[in-house]
N, C-alpha and C positions, 0 to 999 in steps of 0.2 A: 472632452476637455482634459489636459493636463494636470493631475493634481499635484505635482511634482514641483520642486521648486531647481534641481538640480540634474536631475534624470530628462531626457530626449529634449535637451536644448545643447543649442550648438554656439556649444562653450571656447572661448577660445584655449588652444590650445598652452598649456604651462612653460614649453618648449620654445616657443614663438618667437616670443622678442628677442631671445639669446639665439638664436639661429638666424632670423631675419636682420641681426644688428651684426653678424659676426663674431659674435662674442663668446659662441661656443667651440669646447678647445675637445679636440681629436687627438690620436695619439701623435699626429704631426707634431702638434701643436706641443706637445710636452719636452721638455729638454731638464735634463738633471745634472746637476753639478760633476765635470769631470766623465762627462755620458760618452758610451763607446757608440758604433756605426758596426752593424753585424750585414755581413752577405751570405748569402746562401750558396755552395758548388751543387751544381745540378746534374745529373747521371745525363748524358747525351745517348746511350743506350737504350733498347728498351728491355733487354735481357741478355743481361754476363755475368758473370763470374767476376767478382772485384779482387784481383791477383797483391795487386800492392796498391797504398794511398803513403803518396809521401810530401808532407810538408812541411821539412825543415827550412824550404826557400821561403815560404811565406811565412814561418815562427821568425826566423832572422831579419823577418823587415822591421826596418824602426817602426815604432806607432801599431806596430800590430802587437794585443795585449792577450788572445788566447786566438788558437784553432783547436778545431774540435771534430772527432770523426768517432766513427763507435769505438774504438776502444779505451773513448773518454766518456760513456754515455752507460747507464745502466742496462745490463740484460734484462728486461724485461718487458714482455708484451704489455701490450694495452689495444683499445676500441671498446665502441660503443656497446654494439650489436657481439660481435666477437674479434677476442683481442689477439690479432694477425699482423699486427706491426710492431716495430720497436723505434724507436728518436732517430737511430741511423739504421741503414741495412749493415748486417754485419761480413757477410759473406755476394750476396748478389742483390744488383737493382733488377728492378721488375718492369720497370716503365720512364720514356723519356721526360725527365725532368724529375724522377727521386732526389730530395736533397741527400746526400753521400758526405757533406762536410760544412761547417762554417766558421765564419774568424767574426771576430770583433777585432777594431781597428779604429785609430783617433780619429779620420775621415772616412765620407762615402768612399772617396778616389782610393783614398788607401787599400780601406777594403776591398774593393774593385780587384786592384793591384794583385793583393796578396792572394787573390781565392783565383786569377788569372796563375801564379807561382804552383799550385797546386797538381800533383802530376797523378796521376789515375792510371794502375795500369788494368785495361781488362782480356780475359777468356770471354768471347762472343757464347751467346748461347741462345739454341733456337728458339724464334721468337713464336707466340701464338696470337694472333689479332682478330681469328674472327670466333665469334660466338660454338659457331657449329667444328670448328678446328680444335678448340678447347674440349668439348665433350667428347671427342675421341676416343675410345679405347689406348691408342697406341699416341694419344697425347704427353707431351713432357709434364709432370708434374709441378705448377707454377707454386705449390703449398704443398712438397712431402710432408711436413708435421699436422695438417691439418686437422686432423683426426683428436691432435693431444690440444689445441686451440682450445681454451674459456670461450663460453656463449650464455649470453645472462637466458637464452632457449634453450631449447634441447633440438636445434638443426639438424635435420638429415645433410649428410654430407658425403661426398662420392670424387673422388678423382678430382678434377679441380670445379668443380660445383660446389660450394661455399653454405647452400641452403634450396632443402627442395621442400614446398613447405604444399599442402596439397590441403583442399575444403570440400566439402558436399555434402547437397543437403537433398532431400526426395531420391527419386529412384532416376536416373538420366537416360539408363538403357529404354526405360519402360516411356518414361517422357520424348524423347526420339521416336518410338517403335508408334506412338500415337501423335505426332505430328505426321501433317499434309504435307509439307515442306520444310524444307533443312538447308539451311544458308551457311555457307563457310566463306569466311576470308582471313588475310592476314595481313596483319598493320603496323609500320614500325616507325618510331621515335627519334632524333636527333638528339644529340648530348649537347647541351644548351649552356651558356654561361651566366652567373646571376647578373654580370655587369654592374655591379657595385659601383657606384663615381669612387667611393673608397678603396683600394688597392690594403689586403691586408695588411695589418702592422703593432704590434706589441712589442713593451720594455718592460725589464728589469732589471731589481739591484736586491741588495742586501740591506736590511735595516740596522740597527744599531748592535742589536741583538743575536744576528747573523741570521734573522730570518729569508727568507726571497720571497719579495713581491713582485708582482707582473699585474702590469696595466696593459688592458687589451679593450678589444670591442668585441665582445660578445654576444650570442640569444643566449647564452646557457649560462650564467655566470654560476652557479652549483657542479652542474657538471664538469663545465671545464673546469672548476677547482679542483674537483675528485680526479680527473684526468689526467690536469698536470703532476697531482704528487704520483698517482701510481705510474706516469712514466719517469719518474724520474725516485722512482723507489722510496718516497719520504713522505713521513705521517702530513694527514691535512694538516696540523696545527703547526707544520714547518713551511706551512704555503701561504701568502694572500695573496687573492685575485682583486684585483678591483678592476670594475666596467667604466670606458672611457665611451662618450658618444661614439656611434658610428657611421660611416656615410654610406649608409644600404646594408640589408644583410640577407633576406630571399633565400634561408637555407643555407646560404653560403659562410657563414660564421658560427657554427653550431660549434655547439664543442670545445675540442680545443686543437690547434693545428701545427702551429710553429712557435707557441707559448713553451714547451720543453726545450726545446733550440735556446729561443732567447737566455730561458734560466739558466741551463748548462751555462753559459757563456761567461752569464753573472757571477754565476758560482767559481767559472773558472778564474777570471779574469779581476774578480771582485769589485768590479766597477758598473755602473750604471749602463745596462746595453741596449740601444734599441732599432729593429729591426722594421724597414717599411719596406714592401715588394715592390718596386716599379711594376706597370701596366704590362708588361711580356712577362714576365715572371709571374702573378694573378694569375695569368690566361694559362701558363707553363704547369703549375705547381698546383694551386688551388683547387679546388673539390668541387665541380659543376657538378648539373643534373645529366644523371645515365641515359642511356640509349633503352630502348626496348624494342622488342620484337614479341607482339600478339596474335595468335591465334584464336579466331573464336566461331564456334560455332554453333547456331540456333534454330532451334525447332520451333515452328509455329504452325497452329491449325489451321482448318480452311475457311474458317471465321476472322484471322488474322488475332488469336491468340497465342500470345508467349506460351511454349510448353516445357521447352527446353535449352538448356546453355552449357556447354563446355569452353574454357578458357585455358589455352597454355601461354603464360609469358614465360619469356626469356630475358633478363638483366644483364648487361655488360655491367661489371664493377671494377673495369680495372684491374688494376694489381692487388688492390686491399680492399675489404669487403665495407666498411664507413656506412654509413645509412643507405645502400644501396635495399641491402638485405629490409628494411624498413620498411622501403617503399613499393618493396616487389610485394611485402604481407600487403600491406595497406592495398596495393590495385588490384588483388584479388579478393579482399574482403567487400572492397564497391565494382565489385565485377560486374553483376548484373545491372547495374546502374537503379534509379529510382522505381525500378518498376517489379511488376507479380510476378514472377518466373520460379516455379514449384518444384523443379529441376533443378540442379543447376552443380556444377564440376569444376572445379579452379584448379590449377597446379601452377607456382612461382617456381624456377629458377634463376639463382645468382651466382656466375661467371665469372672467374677470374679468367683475367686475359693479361696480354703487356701493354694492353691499348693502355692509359693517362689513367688517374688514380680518382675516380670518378664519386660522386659523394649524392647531394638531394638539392631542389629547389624548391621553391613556390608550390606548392599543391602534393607532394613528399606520394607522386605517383600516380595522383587520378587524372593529372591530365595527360599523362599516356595512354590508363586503360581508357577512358571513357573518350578520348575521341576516336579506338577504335569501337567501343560500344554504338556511339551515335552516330555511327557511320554506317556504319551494319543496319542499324533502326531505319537513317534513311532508304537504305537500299532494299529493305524488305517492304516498305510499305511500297515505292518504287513498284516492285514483282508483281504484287498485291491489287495494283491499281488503288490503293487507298490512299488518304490526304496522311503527308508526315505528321502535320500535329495533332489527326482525329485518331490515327494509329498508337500514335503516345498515349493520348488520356485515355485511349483502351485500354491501356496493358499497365498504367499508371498505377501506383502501389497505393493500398487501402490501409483502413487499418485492421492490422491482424496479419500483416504479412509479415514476412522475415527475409532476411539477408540470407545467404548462403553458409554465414558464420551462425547461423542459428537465431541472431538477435534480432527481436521485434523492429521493425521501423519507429522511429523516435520523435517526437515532435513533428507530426508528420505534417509537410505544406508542399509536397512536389505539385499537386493539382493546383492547387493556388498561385503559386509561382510562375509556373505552366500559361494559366490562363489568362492574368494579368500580360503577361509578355508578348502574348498575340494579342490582346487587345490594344494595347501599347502602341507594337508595334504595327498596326491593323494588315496583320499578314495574312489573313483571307482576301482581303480587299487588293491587299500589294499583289499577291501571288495571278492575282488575273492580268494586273495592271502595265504590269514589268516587261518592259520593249524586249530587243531580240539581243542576246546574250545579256541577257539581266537577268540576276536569278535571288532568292532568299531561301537561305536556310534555316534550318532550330538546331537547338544542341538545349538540351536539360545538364545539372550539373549532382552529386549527389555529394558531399562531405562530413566525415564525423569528425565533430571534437569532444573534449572532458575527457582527459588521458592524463594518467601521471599525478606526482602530487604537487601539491603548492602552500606554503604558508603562509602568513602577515604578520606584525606586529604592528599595535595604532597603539600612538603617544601620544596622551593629554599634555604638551607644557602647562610653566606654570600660570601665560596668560593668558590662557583658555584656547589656543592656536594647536594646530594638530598637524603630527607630522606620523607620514605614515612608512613603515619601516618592511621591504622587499628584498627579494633578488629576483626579481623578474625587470627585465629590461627593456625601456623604450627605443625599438629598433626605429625609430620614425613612422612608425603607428599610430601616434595620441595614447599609448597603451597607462603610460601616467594620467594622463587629462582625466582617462575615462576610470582609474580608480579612485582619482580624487574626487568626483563625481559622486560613485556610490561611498566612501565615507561620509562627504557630506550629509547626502539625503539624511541615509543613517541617521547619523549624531543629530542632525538638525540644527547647520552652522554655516555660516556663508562658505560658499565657493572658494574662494581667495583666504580664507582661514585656515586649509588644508595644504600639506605639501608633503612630497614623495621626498625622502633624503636619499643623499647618495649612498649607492650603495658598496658592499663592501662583505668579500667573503668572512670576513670576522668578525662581524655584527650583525648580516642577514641571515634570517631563516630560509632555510630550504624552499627554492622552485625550480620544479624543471625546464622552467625560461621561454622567450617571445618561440614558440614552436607552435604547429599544425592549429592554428588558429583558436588557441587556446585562453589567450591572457584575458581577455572580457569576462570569458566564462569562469576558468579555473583558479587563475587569479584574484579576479573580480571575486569571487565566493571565499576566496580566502580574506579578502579583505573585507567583505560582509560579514562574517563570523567576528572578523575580531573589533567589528565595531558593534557588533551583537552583544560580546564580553566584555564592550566598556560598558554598554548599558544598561547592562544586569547590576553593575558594581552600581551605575547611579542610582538606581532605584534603590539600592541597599543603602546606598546615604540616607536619599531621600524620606525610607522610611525611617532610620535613624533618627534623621534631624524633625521630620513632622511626627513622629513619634506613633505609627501605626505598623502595617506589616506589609511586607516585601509587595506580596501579591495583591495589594490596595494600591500601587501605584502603577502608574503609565507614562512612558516616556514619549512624546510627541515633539517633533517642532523645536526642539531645542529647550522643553521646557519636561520635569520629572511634577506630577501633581497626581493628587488622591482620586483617584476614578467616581468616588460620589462626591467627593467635594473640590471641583478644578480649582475654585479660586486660591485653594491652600496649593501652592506650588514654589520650585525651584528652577531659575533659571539653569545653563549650562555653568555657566561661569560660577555663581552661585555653589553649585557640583561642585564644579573642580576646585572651588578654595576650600570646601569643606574637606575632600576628602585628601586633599593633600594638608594642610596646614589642622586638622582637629581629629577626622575618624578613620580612616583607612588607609593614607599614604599613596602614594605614586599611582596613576591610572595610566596601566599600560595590557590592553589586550589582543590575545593572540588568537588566531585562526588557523584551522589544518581542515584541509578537504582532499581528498581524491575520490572523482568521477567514478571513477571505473572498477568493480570488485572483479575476483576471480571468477572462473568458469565453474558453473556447478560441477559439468564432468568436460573431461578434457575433450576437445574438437580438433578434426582436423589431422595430419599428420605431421608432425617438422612447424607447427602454425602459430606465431608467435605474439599474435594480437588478441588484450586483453575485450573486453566488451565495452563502448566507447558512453560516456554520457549526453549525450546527445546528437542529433542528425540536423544537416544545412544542404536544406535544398535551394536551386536556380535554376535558371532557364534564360536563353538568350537566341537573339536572333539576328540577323546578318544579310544585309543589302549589299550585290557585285554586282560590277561589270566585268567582264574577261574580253580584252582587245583579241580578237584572233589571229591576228596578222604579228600579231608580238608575244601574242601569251598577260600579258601585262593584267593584273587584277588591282581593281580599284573598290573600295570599299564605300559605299554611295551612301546606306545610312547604319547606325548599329543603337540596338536595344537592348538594355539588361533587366533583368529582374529575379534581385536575391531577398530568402527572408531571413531577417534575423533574430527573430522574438521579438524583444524589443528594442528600439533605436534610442540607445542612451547620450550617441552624441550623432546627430546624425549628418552633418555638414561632414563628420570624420568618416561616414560610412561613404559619403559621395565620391570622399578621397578615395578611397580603400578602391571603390567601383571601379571609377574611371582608369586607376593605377592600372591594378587587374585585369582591365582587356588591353590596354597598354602591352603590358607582357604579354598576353594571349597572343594579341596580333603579331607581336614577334617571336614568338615559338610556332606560331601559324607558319609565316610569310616569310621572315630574314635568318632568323638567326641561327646558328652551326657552326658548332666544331667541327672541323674538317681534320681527318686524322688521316695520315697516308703509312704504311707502314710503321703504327706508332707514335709517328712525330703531328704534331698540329702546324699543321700550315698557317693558322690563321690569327694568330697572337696580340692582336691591336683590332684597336677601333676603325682602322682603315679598313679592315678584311673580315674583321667580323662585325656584321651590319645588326643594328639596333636601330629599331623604326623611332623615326623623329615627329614632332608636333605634325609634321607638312605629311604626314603615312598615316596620322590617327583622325579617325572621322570624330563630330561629334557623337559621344555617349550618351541616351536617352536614359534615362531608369527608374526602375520603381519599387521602391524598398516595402514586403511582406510582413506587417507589424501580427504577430501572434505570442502572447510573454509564454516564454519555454519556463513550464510550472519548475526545473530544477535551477535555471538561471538566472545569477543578480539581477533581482527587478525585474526579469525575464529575460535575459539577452541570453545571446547564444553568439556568434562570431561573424568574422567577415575576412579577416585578413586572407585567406587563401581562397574559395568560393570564386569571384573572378574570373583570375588566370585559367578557368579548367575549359566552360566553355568554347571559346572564340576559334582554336582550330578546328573542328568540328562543326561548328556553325558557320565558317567559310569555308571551307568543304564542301557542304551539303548544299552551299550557296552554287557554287561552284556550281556541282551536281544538275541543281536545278538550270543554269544558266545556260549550259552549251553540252550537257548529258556526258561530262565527261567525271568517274568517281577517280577521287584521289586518294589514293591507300598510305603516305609517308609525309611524314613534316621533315620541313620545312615544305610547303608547297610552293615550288619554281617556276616564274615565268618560261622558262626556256623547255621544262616536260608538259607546262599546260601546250606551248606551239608546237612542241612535235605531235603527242596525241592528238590535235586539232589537225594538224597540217599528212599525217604519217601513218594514220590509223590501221590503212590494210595492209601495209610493210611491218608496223610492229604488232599483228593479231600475232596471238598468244603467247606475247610477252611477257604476260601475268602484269599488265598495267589495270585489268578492271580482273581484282582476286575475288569476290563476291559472287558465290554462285549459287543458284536455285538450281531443288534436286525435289521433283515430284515422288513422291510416296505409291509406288504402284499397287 
């Protein structure tokens, strides 16, 4: 039974009615008195030499109020990971669609106009696009300064490799030399766009004062405020950011992007500027998830135990290194996936190339490595003659095992999750049942979150209503719903008595923002602490006013009363007139938490990931059909099962769910950027395919309640978990269905019918890279 009055009910959400009535304002939606219209000039290159930029025809159009190109912009780097960029390029673009210039102007058309006026002269210079071209010896150097680049790590760095970051743990030679067999393949990734309905867009102006403020839509609203003054050379206290709702953000809004652009413009022009990307421009400019390229290979006994694993990824990051570098740590730190492997050898590489300026999405990495992990799983049990999901729970991590990065498995429920999901999905019973090209797959998922720090501030007003004070932001998560939640509990006060205020870099406390499925947990804990430090104050009324000692009272329910004598008590309200109006003054308390401490001794080499506070396991499963005569795959039924600790809002985790293979199946199935020397061919919604309602099967699922002893009220996350399985588990679907393995996402109707239709013309093509190598 729930004892809970606020906690694992499915609360409506705080957001609701102002988004379901129209009523919430985006930064479309803003307009400021006397507001400029900013366009972006985009480099049509993908590497030269910028000879001259001249824009005297577009300063001389009426209505156009500044242009800007770097030699109106401050020298100085900045990034997240390592700071390799500047507001404009000063000398050479690196990739098609670098912005190189931009105007503010009374109209869009204007705009338009004027950034059309704009003359560009360039020196071509040779370009590098593929992964293995760049790591050259006698490669052009895409970063000569690289070397002198800030890195909040300490990167290994070499020619144009940006970060070689390597892990290991047991002995691998020795783990190899004692494996029966040795399975190798290699698996590679599509660069994906988040598809946002929202098309980036932030404004600025100058306040009275001459400070610059910039309304944007961010996850990071801390960060990107540190961001935008260091590129724009000015103390924080010469910047506010304030966060406008946003329409999607999936990774794709971190930071800050084209918030320095906007400011410059303000600053130049001194008027209100604001900048919205049309939908080719998003897809041109903006910062999707990277490509990858895995290698992996594993040793297993003749018992069909894990012994051993080696892992080399490769990262394309484009021109500029952005959470690339992030992502590559993070998918070798869940390289091994949820499971015992005692052995085990990672090495990440990050690439600079002139392909598009490539950034993080949804799952910041693990759903590259690990659907070539669960690809590989299925293929060895495959070899093995064993059942995929009885192979799994063999080799399924215990407790007392450890990651590769050294760290214990953490709130451990992979077996659980595991086994719920075939029961669920009764995939012993399916696996016999299933006609001819019908197949079902698994995929398990492994995620860590508790990274980074975060804090709160909780305000008693003065009629007992509570308003709670952040920078962490509701991307369309319920990430508010579910903090007002645990204040509630907390304090012991209605639901609807609680509210998140807006936020606002000059009055919120520091968080590293809606990132890697953190805000339930890291958040949430921030916000539990400081409704911890109002309660301590009440009790100190409390005993004040009934006149005994601190540690005689107990706060329950909304009410402060003597532990041997309840009837002597103080309501909330009670509290809060006392201590505002007779003994203590203002109740406002704050909270600081971070997850994750240092390394006792340093791991790794180049290895830039702290130890995470806690672990989110899944498991999912996946019913096809594959048309042979067309290639065509249909997904017949699909089952999830994630645990979260505890389910504090759980109709929000249903969302979260069903979202999650939403995207999966289109990082599976449709979606890709298509780059051809550089350029993206595919810049809309007409050519880059996002699966619709009539593409998603029903989602079945079953959510793993175990409270994670470090998580508010026990929760632990969900926002990313999802999205990791589903290519993997229609793969393996696949697999099962007509024997054919798919090594590359997007999976394509058109290579399932050649492989079906072509098999002995294209043997050794390297279309099945998965190979068994007996141990003589």
């Amino acid at each position: 039974m729930n004892k809970f009055k606020n906690i694992g009910k499915s609360l409506p959400r705080v957001d609701s009615n102002s988004k379901a009535t129209g009523k919430t304002k985006f930064i479309s939606d803003l307009v400021r008195p006397g507001m400029l219209f900013a366009k972006l000039l985009l480099s049509d290159r993908p590497h030269a030499r910028i000879v001259k930029i001249e824009t005297s025809d577009a300063e001389n159009l009426k209505g156009v109020h500044a242009v800007i190109t770097s030699k109106d912009a401050p020298n100085r780097r900045f990034g997240l990971y390592l700071e390799d960029r500047l507001i404009f390029p000063e000398t050479v673009v690196r990739y098609v669609g670098e912005p190189i210039a931009a105007v503010a102007a009374e109209s869009e058309d204007l705009a338009e106009q004027a950034i059309s006026l704009i003359k560009v002269v360039y020196a071509d210079l040779p370009p590098v696009f593929s992964l293995e071209d760049s790591m050259r010896d006698d490669a052009i150097d895409l970063h000569p300064d690289l070397e002198s680049y800030s890195g909040i790590h300490d990167y290994i760095r070499h020619k144009n490799v940006c970060m070689d970051a390597r892990l290991n743990i047991g002995d691998v030679t020795e783990g190899f030399t004692n494996s029966e067999f040795i399975f190798e393949g290699e698996f590679s990734s599509q660069g994906m766009h988040q598809a946002s309905l929202e098309p980036h867009s932030c404004m600025a102006e100058l306040d009275i004062n001459g400070r610059l403020c910039i309304w944007t839509g961010t996850q990071q609203l801390s960060v990107c405020h540190k961001e935008i003054a260091t590129a724009l050379d000015l103390p924080m206290t010469d910047v506010r950011v304030i966060p406008a709702w946003m329409g999607g953000g999936f990774g794709g809004k971190l930071k800050s992007q084209f918030e320095p652009i906007v400011g410059l413009l303000a600053l130049r022009s001194k008027k209100p500027v604001k900048l919205a990307l049309s939908r080719e421009e998003e897809f041109l400019t903006a910062r999707p998830r990277a490509p990858f390229k895995v290698k992996i290979k594993t040793g297993v006994s003749k018992d069909g135990v894990l012994m051993a694993r080696e892992v080399d990824i490769l990262a394309d990051c484009g021109a500029y290194a952005d959470h690339v570098i992030g992502t590559a740590s993070h998918a070798i730190t869940i390289s091994q996936g949820p499971y015992r492997i005692p052995n085990c050898k990672a090495r990440a590489r990050v690439i600079y190339t002139n392909n598009r300026d490539w950034g993080c999405m949804r799952g910041y990495g693990a759903p590259q490595i690990l659907f070539a992990v669960e690809s590989q799983m299925d293929e060895i049990a495959y070899a093995l003659g064993e059942d995929p999901a009885k192979f799994r729970l063999k080799n399924i991590a215990t407790e007392g095992d450890k990651l590769i990065s050294t760290q214990p498995f953490l709130a451990l429920r992979a077996r659980e999750t595991l086994e719920k999901v075939l029961e669920e999905s009764q995939f012993d019973q399916k696996k016999k049942e299933l006609g001819e090209n019908q197949g079902i797959g698994i995929s398990t998922s492994l995620v860590l979150t508790g990274l980074l720090s975060s804090s709160a501030l909780v305000r008693i007003n003065e009629d007992a209503t509570v308003t709670v004070i952040t920078s962490v932001t509701d991307i369309g998560t319920g990430t508010y719903t579910v903090l007002t939640q645990i204040v509630a509990e907390k304090l012991g006060v209605p639901f609807e008595q609680v509210a998140v205020a807006c936020m606002d870099s000059d009055t919120s406390p520091y968080d590293t923002g809606s990132i890697a499925s953190r805000t339930t947990y890291d958040s949430g804990n921030a916000v539990r602490l400081a409704s911890e430090d109002i309660i301590g104050r009440l009790k100190n009324i409390a005993a004040t006013t009934l006149n005994c000692k601190a540690e005689e009272i107990l706060y329950d329910a909304g009410k402060a009363f003597i532990k041997d004598n309840p009837a002597r008590s103080l309501s909330f309200e009670e509290l809060v007139g006392l201590s505002l109006y007779v003994h203590h003054g203002p109740l406002i308390g704050q909270g600081s938490w971070i997850a994750a401490k240092p390394w006792e001794e340093k791991i790794g080499e180049g290895y830039g990931e702290a130890p995470y506070g806690t672990f989110m396991y899944g498991a999912h499963v996946a019913e096809v059909e594959v048309d042979p005569s067309t290639g065509k795959i249909a997904i017949l039924n699909y089952t999830a099962c994630h645990d979260v600790g505890r389910a504090l809002n759980p109709v929000g985790i249903e969302g979260q769910i069903e979202g999650g293979v939403a995207q999966g199946i289109g990082y599976a199935l449709y979606e890709e950027m298509v780059l051809e020397d550089g350029r993206l061919v595919n810049p809309n919604f007409t050519d880059y395919r996002v699966p619709t309602a009539l593409d998603i099967p029903r989602v079945a699922y079953q959510i793993d309640e175990e409270p994670d002893p470090t998580g508010p009220y026990g929760a632990k996350g969900i926002g990313e978990p999802p999205i990791i399985p589903p290519a993997a588990a229609i793969a393996n679907a696949i697999r099962d269905a007509i024997g054919v393995r798919i090594t590359s996402t997007p999976i394509k109707h058109e290579d399932l019918y050649f492989k079906l239709n072509f098999r002995e013309s294209h043997q050794g093509n390297n279309f099945v890279t998965t190979q068994v190598k007996e141990r003589k």
